[in-house]
N, C-alpha and C positions, 0 to 999 in steps of 0.2 A: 352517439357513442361516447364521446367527449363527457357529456353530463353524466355519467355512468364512472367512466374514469375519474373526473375527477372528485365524484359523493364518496367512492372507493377510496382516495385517496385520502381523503378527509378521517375517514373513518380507519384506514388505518393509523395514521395520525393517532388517531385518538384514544385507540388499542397499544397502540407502542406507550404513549404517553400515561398510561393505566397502569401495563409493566414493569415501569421504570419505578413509578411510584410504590408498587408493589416490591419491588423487587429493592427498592433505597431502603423503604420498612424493617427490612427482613433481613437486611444487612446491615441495617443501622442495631439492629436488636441483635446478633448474632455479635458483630463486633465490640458492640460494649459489655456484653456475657465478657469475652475473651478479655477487653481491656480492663476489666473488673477481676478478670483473674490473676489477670498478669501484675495486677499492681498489689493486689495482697499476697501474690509470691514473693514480689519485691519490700516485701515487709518486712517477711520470715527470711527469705535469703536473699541478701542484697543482690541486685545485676546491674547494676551500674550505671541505669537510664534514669531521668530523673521520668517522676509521676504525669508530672504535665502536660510532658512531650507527646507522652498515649495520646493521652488528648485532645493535642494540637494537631495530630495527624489525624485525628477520628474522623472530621468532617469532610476534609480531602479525599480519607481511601473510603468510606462509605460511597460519593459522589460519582468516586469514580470504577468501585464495581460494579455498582449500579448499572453506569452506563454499561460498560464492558458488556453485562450480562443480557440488559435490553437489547445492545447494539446483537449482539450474538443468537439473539430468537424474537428477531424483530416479524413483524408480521406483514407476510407478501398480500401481494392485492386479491389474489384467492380466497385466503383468508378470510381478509376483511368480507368480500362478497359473499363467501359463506357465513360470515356471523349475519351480516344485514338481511340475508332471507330467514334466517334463525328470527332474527327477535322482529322481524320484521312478518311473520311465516305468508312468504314470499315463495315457496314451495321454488327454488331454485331459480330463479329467475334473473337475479342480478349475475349471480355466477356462471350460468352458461351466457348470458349476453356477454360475459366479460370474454368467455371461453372462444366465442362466436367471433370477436373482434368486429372486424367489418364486414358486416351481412350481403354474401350474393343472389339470397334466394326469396323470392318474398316473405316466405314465413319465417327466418331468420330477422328479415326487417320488424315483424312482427314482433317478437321474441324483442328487440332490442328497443323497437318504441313503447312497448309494455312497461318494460324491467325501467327504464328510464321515465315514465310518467308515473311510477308508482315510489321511487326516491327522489323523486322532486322535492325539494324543501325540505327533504331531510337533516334532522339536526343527531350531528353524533353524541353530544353530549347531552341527550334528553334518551336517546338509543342505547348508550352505553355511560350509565353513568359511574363516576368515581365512587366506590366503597373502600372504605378503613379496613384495612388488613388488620388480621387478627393481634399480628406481633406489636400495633401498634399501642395496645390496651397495658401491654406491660414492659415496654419499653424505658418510659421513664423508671422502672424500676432498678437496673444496672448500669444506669448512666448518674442517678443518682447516689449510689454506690460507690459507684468506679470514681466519682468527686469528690464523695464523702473521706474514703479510702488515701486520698492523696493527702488528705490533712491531718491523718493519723501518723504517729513518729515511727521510724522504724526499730 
């Protein structure tokens, strides 16, 4: 049961940390839109922040809504047991050994020496690999902007 919990564990790991990356993406693209906007407002009517500072803070508050947002729909061990019968098609079998916890009945042993001889050496990163989020394709385009934009005069 242990080997079971901790491929689980792993794998969730590895779904949180997909996420995260997802989720930095999509915030890093969202927020340089904003800081791209904010600073040609700052063109046409002063506000009194200087350009750079956007900036200076982008990599920070990206960072850390990222996390916020990972931390806030992180992925329980369920989960993960239910993705690993998905791409695994494992027809449920890690998930209810998880569900089973520690087996009193012999077929419950069953169920749990199965699901465990069948994620043996399971690699989560060959299971569940990292893909490029879409926002990542035109990201550089309002961060290049939003620099360009600072060195224009007001």
């Amino acid at each position: 049961m242990n080997d079971i919990r901790r491929v689980v564990a792993r794998v969730a790991g590895r779904l949180n940390w997909i996420r995260f990356v997802h989720q930095m993406t999509r915030v890093a693209f969202y927020t340089a839109l904003l800081c791209m906007l904010v600073i040609a407002l700052d063109k046409v009517v002063h506000l009194g922040v200087r350009s750079l500072a956007y900036l200076a803070v982008y990599v920070p508050v990206v960072l850390l809504v990222a996390a916020v947002l990972t931390y806030r729909k992180r992925t329980s061990a369920l989960e993960a047991a239910v993705g690993l019968d998905q791409r695994l098609d494992l027809k449920e079998r890690v998930s209810s050994a998880l569900a089973i916890g520690e087996p009193k009945r012999p077929a419950e042993a069953a169920l749990v020496e199965d699901a465990a001889a069948r994620i043996r050496g399971v690699e989560p990163r060959r299971i569940f690999p990292l893909r490029a989020p879409r926002e990542l394709r035109w990201l550089p385009l309002p961060l290049a902007l939003a620099v360009a934009l600072t060195f224009v005069p007001s």
